[in-house]
C-alpha positions in Angstrom: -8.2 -35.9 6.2 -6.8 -32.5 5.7 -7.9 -29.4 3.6 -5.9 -27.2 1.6 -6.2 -23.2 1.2 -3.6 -21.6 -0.4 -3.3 -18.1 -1.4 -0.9 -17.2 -3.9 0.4 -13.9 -4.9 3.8 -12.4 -7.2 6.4 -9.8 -7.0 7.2 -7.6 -9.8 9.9 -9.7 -10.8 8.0 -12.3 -11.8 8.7 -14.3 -8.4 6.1 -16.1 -7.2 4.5 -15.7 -3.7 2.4 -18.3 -2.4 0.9 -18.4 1.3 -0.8 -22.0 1.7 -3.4 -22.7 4.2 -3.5 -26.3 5.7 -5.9 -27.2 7.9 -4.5 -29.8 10.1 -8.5 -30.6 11.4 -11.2 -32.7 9.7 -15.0 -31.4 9.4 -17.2 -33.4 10.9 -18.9 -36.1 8.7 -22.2 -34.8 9.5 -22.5 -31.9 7.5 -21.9 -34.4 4.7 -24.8 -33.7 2.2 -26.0 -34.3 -1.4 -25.4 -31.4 -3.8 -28.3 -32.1 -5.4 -31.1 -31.1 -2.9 -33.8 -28.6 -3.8 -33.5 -25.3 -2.8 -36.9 -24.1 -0.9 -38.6 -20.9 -2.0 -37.4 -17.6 0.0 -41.4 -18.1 1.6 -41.3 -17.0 5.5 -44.1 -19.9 6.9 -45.9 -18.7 11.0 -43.6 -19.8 13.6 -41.6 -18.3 16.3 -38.7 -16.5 16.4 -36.1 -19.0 17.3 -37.8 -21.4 14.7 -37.3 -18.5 11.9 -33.5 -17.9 12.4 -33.1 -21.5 12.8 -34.1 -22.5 9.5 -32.1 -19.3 8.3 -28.9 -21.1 9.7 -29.6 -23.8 8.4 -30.1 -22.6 4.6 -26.8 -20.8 5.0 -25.3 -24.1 6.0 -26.8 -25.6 2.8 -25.7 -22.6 0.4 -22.1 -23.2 1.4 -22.6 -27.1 1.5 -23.6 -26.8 -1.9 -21.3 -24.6 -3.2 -18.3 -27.0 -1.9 -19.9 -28.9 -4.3 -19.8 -27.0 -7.6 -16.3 -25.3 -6.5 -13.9 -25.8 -9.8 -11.5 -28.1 -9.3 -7.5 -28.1 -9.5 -4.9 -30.7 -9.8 -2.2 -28.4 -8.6 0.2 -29.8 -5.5 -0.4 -27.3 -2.7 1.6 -29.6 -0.6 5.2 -28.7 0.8 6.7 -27.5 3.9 5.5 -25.1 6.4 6.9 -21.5 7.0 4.7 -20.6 9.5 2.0 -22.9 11.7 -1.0 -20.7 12.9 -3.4 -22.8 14.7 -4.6 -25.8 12.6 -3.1 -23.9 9.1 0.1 -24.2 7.5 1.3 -21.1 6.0 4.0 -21.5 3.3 5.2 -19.3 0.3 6.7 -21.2 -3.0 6.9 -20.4 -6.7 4.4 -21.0 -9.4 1.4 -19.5 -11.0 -2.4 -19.4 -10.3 -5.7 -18.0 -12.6 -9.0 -18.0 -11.0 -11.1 -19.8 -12.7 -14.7 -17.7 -12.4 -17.2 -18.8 -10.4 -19.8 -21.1 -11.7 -23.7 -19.2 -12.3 -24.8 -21.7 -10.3 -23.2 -20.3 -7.4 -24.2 -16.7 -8.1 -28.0 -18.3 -8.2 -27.8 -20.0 -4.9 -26.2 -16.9 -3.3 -29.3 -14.9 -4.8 -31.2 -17.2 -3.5 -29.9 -17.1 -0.5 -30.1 -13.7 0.0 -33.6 -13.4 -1.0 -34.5 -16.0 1.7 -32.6 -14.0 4.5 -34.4 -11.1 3.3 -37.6 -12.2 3.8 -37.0 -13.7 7.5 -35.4 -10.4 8.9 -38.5 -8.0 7.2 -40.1 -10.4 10.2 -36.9 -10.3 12.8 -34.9 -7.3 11.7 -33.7 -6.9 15.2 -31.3 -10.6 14.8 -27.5 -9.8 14.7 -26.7 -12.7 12.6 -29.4 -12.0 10.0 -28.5 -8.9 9.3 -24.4 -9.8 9.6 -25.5 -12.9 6.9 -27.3 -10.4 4.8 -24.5 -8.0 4.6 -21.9 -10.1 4.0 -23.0 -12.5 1.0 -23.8 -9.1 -0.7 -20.2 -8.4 -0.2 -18.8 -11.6 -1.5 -20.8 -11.4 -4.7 -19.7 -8.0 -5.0 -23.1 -6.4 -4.4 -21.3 -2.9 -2.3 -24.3 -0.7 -2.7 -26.6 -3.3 -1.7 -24.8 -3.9 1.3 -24.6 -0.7 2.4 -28.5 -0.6 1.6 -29.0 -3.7 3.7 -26.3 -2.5 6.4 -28.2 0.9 6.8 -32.0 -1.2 7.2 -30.7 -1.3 10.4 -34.0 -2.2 12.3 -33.7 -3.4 15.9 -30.3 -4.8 15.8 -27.3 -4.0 17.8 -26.6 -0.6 17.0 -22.5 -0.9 17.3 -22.8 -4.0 14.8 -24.9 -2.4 12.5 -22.3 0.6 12.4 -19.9 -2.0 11.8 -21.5 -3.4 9.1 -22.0 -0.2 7.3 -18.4 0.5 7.7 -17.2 -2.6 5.8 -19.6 -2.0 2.7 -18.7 1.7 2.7 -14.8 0.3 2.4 -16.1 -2.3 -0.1 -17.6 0.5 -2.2 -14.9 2.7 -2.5 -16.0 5.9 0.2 -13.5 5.4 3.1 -14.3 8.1 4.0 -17.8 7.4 5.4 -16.3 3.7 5.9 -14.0 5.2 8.6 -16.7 7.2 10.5 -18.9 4.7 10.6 -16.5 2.6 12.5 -15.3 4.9 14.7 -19.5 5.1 15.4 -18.8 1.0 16.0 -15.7 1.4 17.7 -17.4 3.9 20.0 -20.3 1.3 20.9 -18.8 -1.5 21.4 -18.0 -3.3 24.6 -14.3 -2.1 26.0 -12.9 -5.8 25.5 -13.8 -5.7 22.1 -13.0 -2.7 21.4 -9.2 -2.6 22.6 -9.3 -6.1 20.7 -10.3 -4.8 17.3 -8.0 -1.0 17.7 -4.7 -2.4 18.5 -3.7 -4.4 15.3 -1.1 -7.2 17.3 -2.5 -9.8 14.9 -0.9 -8.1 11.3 2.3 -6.8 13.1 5.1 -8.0 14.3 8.6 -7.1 16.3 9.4 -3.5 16.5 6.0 -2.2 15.3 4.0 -4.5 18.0 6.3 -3.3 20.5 5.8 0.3 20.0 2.3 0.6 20.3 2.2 -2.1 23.4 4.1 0.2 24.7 2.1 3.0 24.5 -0.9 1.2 25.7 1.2 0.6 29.1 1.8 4.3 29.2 -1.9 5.6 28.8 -4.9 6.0 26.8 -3.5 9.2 24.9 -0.4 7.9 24.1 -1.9 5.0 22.6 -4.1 7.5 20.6 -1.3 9.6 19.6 0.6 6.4 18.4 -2.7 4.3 16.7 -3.1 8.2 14.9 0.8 7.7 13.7 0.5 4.2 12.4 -2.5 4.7 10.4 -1.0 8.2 9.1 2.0 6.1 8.2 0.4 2.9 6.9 -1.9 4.6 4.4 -1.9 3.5 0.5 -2.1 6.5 -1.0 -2.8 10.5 0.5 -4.3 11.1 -3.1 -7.3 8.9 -1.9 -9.7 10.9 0.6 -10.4 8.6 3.7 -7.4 5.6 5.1 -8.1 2.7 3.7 -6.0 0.6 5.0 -7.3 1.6 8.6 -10.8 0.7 7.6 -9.5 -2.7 5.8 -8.5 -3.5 9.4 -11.8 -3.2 10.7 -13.6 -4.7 8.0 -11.5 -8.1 8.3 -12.8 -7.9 11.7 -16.5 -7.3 11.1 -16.1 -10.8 8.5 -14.3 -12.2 11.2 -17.1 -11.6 13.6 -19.9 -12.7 11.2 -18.2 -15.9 10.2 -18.0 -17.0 14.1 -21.2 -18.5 14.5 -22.2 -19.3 10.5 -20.6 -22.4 8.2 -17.4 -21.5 6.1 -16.3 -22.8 2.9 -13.7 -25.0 4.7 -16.3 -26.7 6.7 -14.6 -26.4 10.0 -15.4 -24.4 12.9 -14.4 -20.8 13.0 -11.2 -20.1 15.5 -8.7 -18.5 16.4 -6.4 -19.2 13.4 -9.4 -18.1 10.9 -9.5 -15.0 12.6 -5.8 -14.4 12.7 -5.3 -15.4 9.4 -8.5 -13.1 8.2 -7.3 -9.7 9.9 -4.1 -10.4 8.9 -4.9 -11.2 5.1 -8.1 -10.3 4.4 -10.7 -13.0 3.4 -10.9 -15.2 0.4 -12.2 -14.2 -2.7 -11.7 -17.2 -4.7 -12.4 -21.1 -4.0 -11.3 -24.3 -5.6 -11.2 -27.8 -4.8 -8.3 -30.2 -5.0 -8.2 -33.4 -6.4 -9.0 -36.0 -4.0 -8.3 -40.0 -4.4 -9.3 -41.1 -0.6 -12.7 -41.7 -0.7 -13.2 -40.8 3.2 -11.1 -37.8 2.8 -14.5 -35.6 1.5 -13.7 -32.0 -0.3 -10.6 -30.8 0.1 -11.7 -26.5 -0.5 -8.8 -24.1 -1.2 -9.2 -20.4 -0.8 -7.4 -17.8 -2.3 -6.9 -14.5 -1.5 -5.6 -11.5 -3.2 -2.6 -12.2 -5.7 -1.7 -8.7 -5.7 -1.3 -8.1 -1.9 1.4 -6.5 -0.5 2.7 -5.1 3.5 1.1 -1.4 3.7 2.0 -1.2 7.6 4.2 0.9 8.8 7.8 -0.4 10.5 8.3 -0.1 13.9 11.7 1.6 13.3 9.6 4.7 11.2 6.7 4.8 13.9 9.6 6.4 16.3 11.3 9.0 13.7 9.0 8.8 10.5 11.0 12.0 9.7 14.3 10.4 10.0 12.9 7.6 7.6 14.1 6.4 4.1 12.8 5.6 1.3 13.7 1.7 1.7 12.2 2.3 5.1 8.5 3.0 3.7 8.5 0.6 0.5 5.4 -1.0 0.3 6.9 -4.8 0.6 5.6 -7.4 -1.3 8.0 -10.9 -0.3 6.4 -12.3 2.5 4.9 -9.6 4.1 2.9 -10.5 7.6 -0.3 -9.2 6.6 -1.9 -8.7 2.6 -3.8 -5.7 1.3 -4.4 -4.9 -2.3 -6.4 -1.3 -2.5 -9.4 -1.8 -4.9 -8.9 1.5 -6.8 -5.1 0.7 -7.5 -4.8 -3.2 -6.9 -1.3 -2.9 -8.7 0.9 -0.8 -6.4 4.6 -0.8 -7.4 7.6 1.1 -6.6 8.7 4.2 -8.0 11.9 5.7 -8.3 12.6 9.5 -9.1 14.4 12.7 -7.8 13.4 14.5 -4.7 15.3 17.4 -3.5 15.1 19.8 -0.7 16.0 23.6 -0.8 15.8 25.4 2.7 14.5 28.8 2.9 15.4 30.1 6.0 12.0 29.6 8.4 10.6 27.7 5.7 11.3 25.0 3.3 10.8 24.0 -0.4 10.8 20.2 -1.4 11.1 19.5 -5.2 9.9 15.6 -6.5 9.6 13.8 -9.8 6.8 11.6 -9.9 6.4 8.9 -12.7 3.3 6.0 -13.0 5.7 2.8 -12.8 5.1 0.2 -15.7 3.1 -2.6 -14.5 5.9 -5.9 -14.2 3.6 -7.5 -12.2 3.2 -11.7 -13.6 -0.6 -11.3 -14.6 0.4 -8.7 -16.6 1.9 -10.7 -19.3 -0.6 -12.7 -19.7 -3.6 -12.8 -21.8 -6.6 -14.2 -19.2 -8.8 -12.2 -17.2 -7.9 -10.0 -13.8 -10.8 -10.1 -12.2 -8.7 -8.7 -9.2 -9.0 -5.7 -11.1 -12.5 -4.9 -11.4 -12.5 -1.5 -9.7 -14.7 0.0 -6.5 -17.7 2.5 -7.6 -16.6 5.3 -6.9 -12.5 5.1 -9.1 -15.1 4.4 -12.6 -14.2 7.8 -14.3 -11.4 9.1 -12.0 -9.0 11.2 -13.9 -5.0 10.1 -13.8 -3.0 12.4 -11.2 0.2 12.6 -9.7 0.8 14.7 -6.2 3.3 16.1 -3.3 2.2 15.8 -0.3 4.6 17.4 2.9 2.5 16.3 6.2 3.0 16.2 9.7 4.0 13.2 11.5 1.7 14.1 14.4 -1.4 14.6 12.2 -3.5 17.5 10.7 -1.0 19.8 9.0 -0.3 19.1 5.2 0.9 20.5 2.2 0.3 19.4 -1.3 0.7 19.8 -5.1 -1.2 17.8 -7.8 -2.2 18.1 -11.2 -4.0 15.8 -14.0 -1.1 13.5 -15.5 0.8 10.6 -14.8 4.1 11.9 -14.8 5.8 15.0 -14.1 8.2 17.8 -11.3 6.2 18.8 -8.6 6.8 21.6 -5.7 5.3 22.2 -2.5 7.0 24.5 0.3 6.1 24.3 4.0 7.0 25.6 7.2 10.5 24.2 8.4 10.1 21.5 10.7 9.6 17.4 10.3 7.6 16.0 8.2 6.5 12.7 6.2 6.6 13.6 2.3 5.3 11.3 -0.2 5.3 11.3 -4.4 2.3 9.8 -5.5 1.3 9.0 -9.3 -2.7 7.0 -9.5 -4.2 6.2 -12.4 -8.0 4.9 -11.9 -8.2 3.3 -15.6 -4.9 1.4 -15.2 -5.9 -0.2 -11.9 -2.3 1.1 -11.0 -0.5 3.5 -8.6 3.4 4.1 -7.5 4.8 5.7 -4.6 7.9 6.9 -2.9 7.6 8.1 0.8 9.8 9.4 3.3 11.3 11.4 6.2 12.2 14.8 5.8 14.2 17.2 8.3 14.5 21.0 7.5 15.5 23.4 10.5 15.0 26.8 10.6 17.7 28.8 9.5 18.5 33.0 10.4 18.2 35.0 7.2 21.7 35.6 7.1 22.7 32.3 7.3 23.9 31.0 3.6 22.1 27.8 2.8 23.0 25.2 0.1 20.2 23.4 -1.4 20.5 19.7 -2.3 20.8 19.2 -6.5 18.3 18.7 -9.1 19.1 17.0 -12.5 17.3 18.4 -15.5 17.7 18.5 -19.1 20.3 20.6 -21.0 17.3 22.2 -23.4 15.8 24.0 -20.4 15.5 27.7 -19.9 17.9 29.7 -17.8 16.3 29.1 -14.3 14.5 32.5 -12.5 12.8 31.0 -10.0 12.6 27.1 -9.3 8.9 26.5 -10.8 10.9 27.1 -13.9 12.7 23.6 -13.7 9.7 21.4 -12.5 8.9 20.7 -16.5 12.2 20.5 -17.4 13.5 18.1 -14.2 14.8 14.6 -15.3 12.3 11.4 -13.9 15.0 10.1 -12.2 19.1 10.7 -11.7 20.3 9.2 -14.6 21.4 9.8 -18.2 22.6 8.1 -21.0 26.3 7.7 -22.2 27.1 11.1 -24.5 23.8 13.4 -23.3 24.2 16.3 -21.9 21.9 17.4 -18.8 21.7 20.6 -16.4 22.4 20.8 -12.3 20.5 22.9 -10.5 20.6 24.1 -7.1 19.7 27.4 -4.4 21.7 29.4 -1.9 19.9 31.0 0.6 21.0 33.7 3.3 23.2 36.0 1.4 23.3 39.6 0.4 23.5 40.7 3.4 27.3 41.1 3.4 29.8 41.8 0.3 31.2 38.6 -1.0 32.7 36.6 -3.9 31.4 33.1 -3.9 33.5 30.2 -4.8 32.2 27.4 -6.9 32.9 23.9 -7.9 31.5 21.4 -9.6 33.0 17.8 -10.0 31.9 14.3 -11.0 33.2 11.2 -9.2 33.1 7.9 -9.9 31.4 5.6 -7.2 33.2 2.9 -7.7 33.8 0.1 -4.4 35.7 -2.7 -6.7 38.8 -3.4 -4.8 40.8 -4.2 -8.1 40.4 -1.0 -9.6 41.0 1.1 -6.6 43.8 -0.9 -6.7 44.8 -0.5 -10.3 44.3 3.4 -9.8 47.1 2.8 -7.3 49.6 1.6 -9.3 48.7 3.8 -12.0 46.7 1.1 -14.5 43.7 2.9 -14.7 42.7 6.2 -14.6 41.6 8.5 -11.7 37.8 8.1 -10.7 37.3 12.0 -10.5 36.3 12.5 -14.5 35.1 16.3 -14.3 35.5 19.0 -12.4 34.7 23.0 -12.5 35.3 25.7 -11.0 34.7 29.7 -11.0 34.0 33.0 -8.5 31.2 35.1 -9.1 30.1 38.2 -7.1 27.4 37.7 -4.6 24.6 39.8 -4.8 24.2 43.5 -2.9 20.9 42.9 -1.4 19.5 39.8 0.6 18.5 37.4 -1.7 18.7 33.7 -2.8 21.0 32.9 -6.0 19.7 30.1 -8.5 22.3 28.4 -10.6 22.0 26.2 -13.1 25.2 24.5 -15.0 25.4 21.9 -17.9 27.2 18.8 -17.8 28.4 16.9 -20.6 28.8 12.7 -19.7 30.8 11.9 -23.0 33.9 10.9 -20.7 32.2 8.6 -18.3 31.9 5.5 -17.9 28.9 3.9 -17.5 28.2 3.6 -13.6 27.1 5.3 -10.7 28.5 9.0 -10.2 28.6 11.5 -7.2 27.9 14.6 -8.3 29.4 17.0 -5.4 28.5 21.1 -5.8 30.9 23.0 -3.4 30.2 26.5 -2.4 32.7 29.1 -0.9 31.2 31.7 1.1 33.9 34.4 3.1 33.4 33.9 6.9 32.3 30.1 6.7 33.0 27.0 6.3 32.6 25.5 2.4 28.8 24.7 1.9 28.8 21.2 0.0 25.7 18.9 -1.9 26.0 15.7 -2.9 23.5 13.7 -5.0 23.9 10.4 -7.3 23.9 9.8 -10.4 23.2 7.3 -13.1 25.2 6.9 -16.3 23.7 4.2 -18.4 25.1 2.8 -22.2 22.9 4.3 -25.0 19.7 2.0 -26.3 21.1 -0.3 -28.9 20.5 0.7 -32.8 17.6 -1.2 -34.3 
């Protein structure tokens, strides 16, 4: 007999992602029982210890005997090849759809039932590890945080590492990572050494260069595995809006499940393993079950579990562990086609890509970075759709978070950071810094959409003598704005992203820095180039069939100013003789004494919407 679990999930395409689970073991036939046997009264009878948690195993046993039972069923083919065997499980990704179908009241009764029993046997043995773990975590399935965090903190006599871990994985569950990540570093400063390196270093979710990095930090010493751990987490966090790392607690909470599901009976209705384990600190554990159709009488329930269909690959790459300030923004995407591990954030379960300018303007010893920061539109499959997300039901504390966008400049080795945020979902934002490396990040959140976007990546600024000139990168904004006196001036007026439409108009703005200190005349040019890799038409521009790719150019001298200073200039640009296409738009600057200064950033020319 074998047993399905799929877990399915989508990118914003529309292409589906589905990781399959088969278990390639059979339960044994003696936890076979009826689905209709009575469930006993929560009453705790006189009897010892060992006689008390007993029977509390056992009516765990039953619950999730029973609730094999009333699972819904589904007559969809999980079947098909394997991409990846871990352990007994068969892990494969395919297209097609899934809706939850919600869970029956039955089940929600049993599991209050439940918990009501093991209630009353630990207010006689609140000292039991596994009572307490049990009591936790069905509060957490039925998406009782609070409660869990109550129960977690009624610590009693039990071990007090465990019950710090506990606490830590309802704090996560409710929405404060904050106190989520304290409490496990409480745990994680408890706990037996073995344990303790096994839960820090996340091998399990990683793989090649990132897995490599930190083993071999751990080879090195204690604080370079510190210093590295610190990075990783820095790097692999959702979103710096949200106080606390989520991700990093998400880690440890997979492993407290982990560790409570060992030694209690699983939905599956195997033993707990290895591959469980794996596959729950990697993903995350199920949050909805279904049962296939089944025409082999001997082949008993076959349970599917599903995890979250919005998950996507939060960890950071090896490659931007090394040089996170060298990084791109491909280099930080949050991935969503088979990732290794799965993590949806609860306050933002829809996490999507966002494009937008970001330009850097050096000052010298310090350094200005200028972003455009827009809340994506949710393309996610589910979206078009008119069923319930119950994905989306959000943590305590995001109910009545206002809509923000932010800046953030921090440093890659932890600590220093600089940021900008304001109430909207769209908008320029400015922060300036200290020249040196850093890890900047656009971030737009809204609480009410469930939905959040996000660029992030390296940025390298050196510091530059004030007499040095400087030429800034270039930011796109539209042709109505103001004559520019300082750059705070553009943020409203900066374009979302690098691109315009066939026949607008639009202004380029950009800084030099370091002059004044010297009479000069400054040389400009401006020109508009056609990026353009077809091999015909270079070839056709040879012979003279088509026209040149350059399709505007500027130029003029001004006087440099008298006193040391920086010079903002802003000039309009007219795209009614381009093609549509992708364009380098190159600034030039001539300074006496140096060599040309010279910016290049792209841009978009798209065709006009068509007339309704």
């Amino acid at each position: 007999m074998c047993v399905e679990a799929p877990v399915s999930d989508r990118n914003a395409s529309g292409e589906r992602l589905l990781l399959a689970l088969l278990i390639l073991a059979c339960p044994s036939a003696a936890w076979a029982q009826s689905a209709s046997e009575p469930v006993s009264a929560p009453v705790i009878e006189a009897f010892d210890s060992a006689s008390a948690v007993g029977r509390a195993r056992s009516r765990q046993s039953r619950f999730e005997r029973r609730r094999a039972r009333l699972l819904p069923r589904t007559t969809a083919d999980w079947s098909g090849r394997c991409d990846e065997v871990v352990g007994r499980f068969c892990e494969w990704w395919d297209e097609g759809e899934w809706v939850p179908t919600p869970e029956s009241p039955e089940i929600d009764q049993e599991r209050r039932s439940l918990v009501t029993y093991l209630d009353s046997v630990a207010s006689v043995l609140p000292h039991d590890d596994w009572l307490l773990g049990q009591r936790v975590w069905y509060r957490v399935e039925g998406g009782a945080w609070l409660g869990a965090v109550e129960a977690a903190r009624s610590c009693g006599g039990a071990t007090p590492w465990w019950c710090a871990a506990l606490e830590g994985l309802a704090l996560h569950g409710a929405g404060d990572f904050e106190g989520s990540g304290a409490a496990f570093d409480r745990a994680l400063g408890e706990m037996p050494a073995e344990q303790r390196e096994r839960w820090t270093l996340p091998e399990r979710p990683l793989r090649g260069k990132a897995r490599d990095v930190l083993s071999e930090a751990r080879t090195e010493s204690p604080d370079s595995l510190g210093s590295a751990l610190e990075r990783f987490w820095l790097l692999s966090d959702p979103l710096y809006l949200v106080p606390g790392n989520d991700r990093r607690t998400a880690h440890f909470a997979r492993w407290t499940v982990s560790t409570l599901r060992e030694d209690a009976r699983n939905p599956f209705g195997i033993a707990w393993g290895r591959d469980l384990e794996e596959l729950t600190v990697r993903h995350g554990w199920e949050l909805w079950w279904e049962r296939s159709q089944s025409f082999d009488v001997s082949a008993g329930l076959n349970v599917i579990g599903h995890k979250h269909p919005e998950g996507r690959e939060y960890l950071a790459a090896g490659e931007t562990l090394l040089e996170p300030w060298s990084a791109t923004e491909d280099d930080m995407v949050v991935r969503k086609r088979r990732p290794r591990s799965l993590y949806a954030p609860a306050y933002a379960p829809v996490f999507l890509p966002m494009n937008g300018q970001s330009v850097v303007f050096p000052r010298g010893d310090r350094v200005a970075l200028v972003a455009t920061v827009a809340l994506p539109t949710d393309t996610t499959v589910h979206s078009r759709h008119s069923h319930p997300r119950p994905w989306l039901e959000p943590p305590p504390t995001a109910v009545g978070a206002s809509d923000t966008v932010a800046l953030f400049l921090i440093s890659p080795a932890g600590g220093a950071r600089v940021s900008t945020r304001r109430a909207a979902t769209q908008g320029g934002l400015m922060v300036e810094a200290p020249a040196g490396r850093w890890i900047a990040s656009a971030e737009a959140w809204s609480p009410g959409e469930r939905r959040a976007g996000r660029r992030r990546w390296g940025v390298t600024a050196d510091t530059l003598p004030p007499d040095l000139p400087a030429l800034s990168g270039l930011l796109f904004v539209r042709a109505d704005g103001p004559e520019p006196t300082t750059l705070s001036d553009m943020l409203s007026v900066a374009l979302p992203e690098a691109s315009i439409r066939l026949g607008d108009r639009m202004g380029v703005v950009w800084e030099v820095t370091g002059l004044g200190f010297a009479p000069s005349t400054l040389r400009y040019r401006l020109s508009v180039q056609r990026r353009d890799g077809n091999v015909a038409r270079r070839l056709g521009r040879w012979l003279g069939l088509v026209g040149d790719a350059q399709a505007l150019e500027l130029s003029w001298e001004e006087a440099g100013p008298d006193a040391p200073t920086s010079v903002l200039r802003r000039v309009e640009v007219e795209s009614g003789n381009l093609e549509p296409g992708d364009y380098d738009v190159t600034v030039e600057v001539g300074v006496p004494g140096r060599n040309p200064l010279t910016s290049v950033a792209r841009l978009r020319v798209d065709l006009p919407p068509p007339l309704s």
